[in-house]
PLY file of the C-alpha trace (Angstrom):
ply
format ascii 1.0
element vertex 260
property float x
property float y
property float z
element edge 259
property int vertex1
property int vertex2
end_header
-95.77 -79.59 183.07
-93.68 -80.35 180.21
-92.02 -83.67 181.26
-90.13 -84.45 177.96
-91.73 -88.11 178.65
-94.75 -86.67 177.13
-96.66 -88.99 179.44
-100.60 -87.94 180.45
-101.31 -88.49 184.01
-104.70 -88.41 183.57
-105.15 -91.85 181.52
-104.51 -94.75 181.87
-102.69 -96.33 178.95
-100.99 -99.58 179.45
-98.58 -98.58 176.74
-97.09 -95.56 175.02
-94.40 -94.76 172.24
-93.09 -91.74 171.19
-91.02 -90.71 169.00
-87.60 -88.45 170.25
-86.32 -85.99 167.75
-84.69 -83.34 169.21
-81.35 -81.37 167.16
-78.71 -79.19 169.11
-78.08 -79.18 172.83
-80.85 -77.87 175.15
-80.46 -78.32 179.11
-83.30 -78.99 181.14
-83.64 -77.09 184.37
-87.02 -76.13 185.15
-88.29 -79.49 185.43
-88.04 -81.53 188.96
-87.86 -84.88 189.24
-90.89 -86.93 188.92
-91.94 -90.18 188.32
-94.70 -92.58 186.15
-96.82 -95.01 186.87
-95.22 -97.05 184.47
-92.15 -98.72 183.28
-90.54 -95.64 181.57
-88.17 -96.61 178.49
-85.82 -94.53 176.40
-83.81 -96.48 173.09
-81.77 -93.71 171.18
-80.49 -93.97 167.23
-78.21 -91.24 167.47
-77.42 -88.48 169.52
-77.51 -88.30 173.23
-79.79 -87.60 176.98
-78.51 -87.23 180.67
-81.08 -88.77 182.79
-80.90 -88.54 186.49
-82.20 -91.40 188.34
-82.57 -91.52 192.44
-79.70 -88.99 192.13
-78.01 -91.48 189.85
-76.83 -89.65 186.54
-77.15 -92.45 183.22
-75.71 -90.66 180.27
-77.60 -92.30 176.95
-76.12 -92.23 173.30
-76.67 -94.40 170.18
-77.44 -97.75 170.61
-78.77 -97.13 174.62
-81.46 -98.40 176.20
-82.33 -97.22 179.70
-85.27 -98.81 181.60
-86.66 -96.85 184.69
-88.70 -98.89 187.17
-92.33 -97.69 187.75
-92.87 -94.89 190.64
-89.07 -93.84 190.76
-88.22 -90.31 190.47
-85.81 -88.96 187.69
-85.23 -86.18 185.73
-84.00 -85.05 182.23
-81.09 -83.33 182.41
-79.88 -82.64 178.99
-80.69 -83.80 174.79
-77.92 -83.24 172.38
-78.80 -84.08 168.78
-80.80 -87.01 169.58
-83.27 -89.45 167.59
-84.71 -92.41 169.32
-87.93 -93.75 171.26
-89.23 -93.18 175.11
-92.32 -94.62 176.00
-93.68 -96.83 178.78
-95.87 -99.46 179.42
-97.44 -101.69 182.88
-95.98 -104.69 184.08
-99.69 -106.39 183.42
-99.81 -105.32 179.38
-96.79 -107.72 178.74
-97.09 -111.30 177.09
-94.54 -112.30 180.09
-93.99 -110.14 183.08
-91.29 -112.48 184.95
-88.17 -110.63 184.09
-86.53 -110.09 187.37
-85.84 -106.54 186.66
-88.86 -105.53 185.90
-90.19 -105.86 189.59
-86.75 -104.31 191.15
-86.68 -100.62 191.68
-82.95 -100.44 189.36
-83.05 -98.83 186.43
-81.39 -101.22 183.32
-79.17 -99.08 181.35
-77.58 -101.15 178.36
-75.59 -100.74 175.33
-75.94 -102.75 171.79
-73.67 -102.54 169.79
-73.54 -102.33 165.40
-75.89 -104.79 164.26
-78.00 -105.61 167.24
-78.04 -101.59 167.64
-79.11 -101.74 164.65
-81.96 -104.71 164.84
-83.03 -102.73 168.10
-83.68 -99.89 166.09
-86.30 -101.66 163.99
-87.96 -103.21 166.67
-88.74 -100.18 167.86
-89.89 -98.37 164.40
-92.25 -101.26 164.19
-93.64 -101.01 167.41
-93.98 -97.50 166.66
-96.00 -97.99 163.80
-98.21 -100.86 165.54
-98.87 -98.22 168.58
-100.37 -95.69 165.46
-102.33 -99.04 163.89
-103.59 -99.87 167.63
-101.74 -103.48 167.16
-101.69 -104.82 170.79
-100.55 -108.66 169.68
-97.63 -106.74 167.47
-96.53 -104.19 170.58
-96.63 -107.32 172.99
-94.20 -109.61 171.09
-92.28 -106.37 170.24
-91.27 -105.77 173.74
-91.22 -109.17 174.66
-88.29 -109.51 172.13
-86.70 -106.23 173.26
-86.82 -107.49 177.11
-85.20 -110.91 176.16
-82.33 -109.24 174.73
-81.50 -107.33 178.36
-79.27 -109.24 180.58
-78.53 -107.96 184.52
-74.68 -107.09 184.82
-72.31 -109.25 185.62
-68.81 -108.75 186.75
-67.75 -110.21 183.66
-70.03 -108.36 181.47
-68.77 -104.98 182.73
-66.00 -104.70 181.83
-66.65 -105.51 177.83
-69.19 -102.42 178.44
-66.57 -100.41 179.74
-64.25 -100.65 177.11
-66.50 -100.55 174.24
-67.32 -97.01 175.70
-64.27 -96.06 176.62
-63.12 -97.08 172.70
-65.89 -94.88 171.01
-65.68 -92.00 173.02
-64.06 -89.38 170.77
-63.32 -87.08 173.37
-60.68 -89.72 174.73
-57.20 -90.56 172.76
-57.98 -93.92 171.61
-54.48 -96.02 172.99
-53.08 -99.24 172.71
-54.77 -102.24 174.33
-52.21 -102.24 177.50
-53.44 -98.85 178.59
-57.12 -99.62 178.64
-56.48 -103.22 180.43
-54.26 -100.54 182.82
-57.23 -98.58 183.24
-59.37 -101.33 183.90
-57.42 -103.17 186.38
-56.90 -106.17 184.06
-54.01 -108.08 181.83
-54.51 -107.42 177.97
-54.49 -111.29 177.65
-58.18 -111.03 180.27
-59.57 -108.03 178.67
-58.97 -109.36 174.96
-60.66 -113.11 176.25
-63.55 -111.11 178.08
-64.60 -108.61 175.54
-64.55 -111.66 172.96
-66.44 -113.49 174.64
-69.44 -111.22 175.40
-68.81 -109.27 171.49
-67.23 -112.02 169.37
-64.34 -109.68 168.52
-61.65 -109.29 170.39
-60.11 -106.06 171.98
-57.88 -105.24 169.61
-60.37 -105.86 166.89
-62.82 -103.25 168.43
-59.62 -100.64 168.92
-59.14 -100.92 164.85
-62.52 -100.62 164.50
-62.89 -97.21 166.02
-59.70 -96.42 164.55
-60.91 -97.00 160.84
-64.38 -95.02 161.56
-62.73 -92.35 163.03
-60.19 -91.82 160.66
-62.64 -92.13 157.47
-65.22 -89.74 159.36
-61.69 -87.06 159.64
-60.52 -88.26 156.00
-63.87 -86.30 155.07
-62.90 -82.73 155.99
-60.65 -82.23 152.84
-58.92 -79.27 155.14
-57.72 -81.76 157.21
-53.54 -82.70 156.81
-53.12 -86.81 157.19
-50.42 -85.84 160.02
-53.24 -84.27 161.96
-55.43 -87.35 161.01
-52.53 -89.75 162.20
-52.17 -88.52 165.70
-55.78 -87.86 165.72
-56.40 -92.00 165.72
-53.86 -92.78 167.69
-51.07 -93.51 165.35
-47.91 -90.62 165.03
-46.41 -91.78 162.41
-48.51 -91.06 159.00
-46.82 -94.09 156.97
-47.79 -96.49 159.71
-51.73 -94.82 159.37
-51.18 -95.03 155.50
-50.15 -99.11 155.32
-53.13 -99.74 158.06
-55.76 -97.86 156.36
-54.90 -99.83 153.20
-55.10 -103.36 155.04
-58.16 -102.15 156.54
-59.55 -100.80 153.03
-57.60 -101.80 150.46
-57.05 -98.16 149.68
-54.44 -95.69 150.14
-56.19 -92.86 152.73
-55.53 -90.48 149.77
-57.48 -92.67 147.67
-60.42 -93.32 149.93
-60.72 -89.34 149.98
-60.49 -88.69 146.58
-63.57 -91.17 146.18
-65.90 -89.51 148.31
0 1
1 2
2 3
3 4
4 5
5 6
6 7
7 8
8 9
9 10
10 11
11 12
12 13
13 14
14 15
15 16
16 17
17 18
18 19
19 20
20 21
21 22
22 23
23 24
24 25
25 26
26 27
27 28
28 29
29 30
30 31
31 32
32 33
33 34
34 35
35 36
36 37
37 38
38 39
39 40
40 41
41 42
42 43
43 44
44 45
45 46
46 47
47 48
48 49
49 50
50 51
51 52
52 53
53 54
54 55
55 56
56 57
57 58
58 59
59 60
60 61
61 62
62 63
63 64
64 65
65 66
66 67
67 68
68 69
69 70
70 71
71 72
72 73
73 74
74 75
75 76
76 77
77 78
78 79
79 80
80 81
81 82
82 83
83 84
84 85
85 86
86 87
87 88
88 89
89 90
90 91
91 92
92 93
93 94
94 95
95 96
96 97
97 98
98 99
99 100
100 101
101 102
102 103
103 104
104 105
105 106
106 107
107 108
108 109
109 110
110 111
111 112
112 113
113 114
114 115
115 116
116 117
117 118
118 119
119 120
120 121
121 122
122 123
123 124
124 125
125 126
126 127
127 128
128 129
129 130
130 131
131 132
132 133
133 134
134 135
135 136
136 137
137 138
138 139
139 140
140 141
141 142
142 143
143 144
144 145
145 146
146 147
147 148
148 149
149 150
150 151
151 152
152 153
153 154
154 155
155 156
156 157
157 158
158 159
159 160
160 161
161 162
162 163
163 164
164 165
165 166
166 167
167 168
168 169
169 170
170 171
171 172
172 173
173 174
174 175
175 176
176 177
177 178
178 179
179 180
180 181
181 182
182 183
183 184
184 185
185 186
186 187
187 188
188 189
189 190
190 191
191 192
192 193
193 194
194 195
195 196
196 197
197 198
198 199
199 200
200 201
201 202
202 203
203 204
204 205
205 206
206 207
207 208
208 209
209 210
210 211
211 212
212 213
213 214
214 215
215 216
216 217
217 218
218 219
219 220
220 221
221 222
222 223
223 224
224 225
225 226
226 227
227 228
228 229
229 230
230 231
231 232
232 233
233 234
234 235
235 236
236 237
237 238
238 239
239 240
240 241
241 242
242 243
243 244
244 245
245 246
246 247
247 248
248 249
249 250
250 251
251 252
252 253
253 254
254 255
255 256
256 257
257 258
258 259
């Protein structure tokens, strides 16, 4: 049975990496749930999977990692364009097995974010290539590093998740920071002091951000008018867009297109 883990039930490997490439959409409905006799793992680089989990649905995009305790049933549900890693190891192959969450039956589903997306990324290329070179020491302290950077959720910690994906989500009008403390049941002044505080930038940093990516990834369809580009990043007025893609840049939107 084609599990899309690509796990063999008939060894008995304390660890296994593979590598996800998978382009377009494909759903996945002829597969029940099942589950592993090991820690399952999935980190993805780009893209995105539904997995279910105890009937639990965990959506995973760039920059995920989802963790699914040993002997718990779940499911693929869906890929969409998606590069990354699944794999999974035993509690007993690990340098240091005392991570509280490793011995709960709750799957860990967390998000990093730019550069420690990034770093994530090469930890697990290199424990990729230590799996091929049969480096135990090397896929040890590789996971070891990768489990010290998951933290259990907090209340506090939450809501900094929840925004962040709430800000990046394309399908969603990105608005000013009083609607998404609104939507979160906060005060701007909270939501700008607790996404700080768990990111280093503030709220309103992370909403110009996503502005700025979105509107050079648009500024790259040469079809596209800057009015539609405008409203499309949350600013109507196109001489407002113009002056804040300069201070953002130092170039004109014009210019910035022109250049690519």
């Amino acid at each position: 049975m084609d599990t899309y883990w690509n796990y063999d039930a008939g060894t008995t490997r304390p660890f296994y990496i593979n590598k996800l490439e998978r382009a377009g959409y494909k759903e996945v409905t002829q597969v029940p749930p099942f589950s592993l006799p090991v820690i399952s793992f999935m980190y993805l680089m780009e893209g995105e999977v539904l997995v279910e989990v105890n009937g639990k649905t965990y959506l995973c995009t760039a920059g995920q990692i989802l963790l699914i305790p040993e002997s718990i049933p779940f499911s693929i549900k869906h890929f969409k364009d998606c590069i990354g890693f699944d794999g999974g190891f035993q509690a007993t192959y690990l340098k240091d097995a005392s991570y509280s969450f490793l011995s709960g039956n709750v799957p860990v589903h967390q998000t990093f974010w730019f550069e420690d997306g990034a770093f994530m990324g090469v930890l697990f290329r290199r424990i990729y290539t230590a799996s091929l070179d049969g480096d135990d020491a090397l896929i040890r302290s590789g996971i070891d590093l990768i489990l010290g950077q998951l933290k259990p959720p907090t209340p506090a910690s939450v809501i900094p998740e929840r925004f962040l994906q709430m800000v990046f989500d394309r399908n969603r009008s990105l608005m000013p920071i009083v609607q998404y403390a609104e939507l979160l049941h906060v005060s701007p002044n909270y939501l700008n002091k607790v996404v700080k505080a768990h990111t280093f930038r503030s709220a309103i940093e992370w909403i110009e951000i996503s502005r700025l990516n979105y509107a050079k990834q648009l500024l790259m369809d040469k079809h596209r008018s800057m009015v539609d580009i405008a409203t499309a990043v949350g600013l109507e007025d196109q001489s407002y867009f113009s002056r804040f893609f300069k201070k953002m840049t130092g170039m004109t939107p014009t210019s910035f297109r022109n250049q690519l």
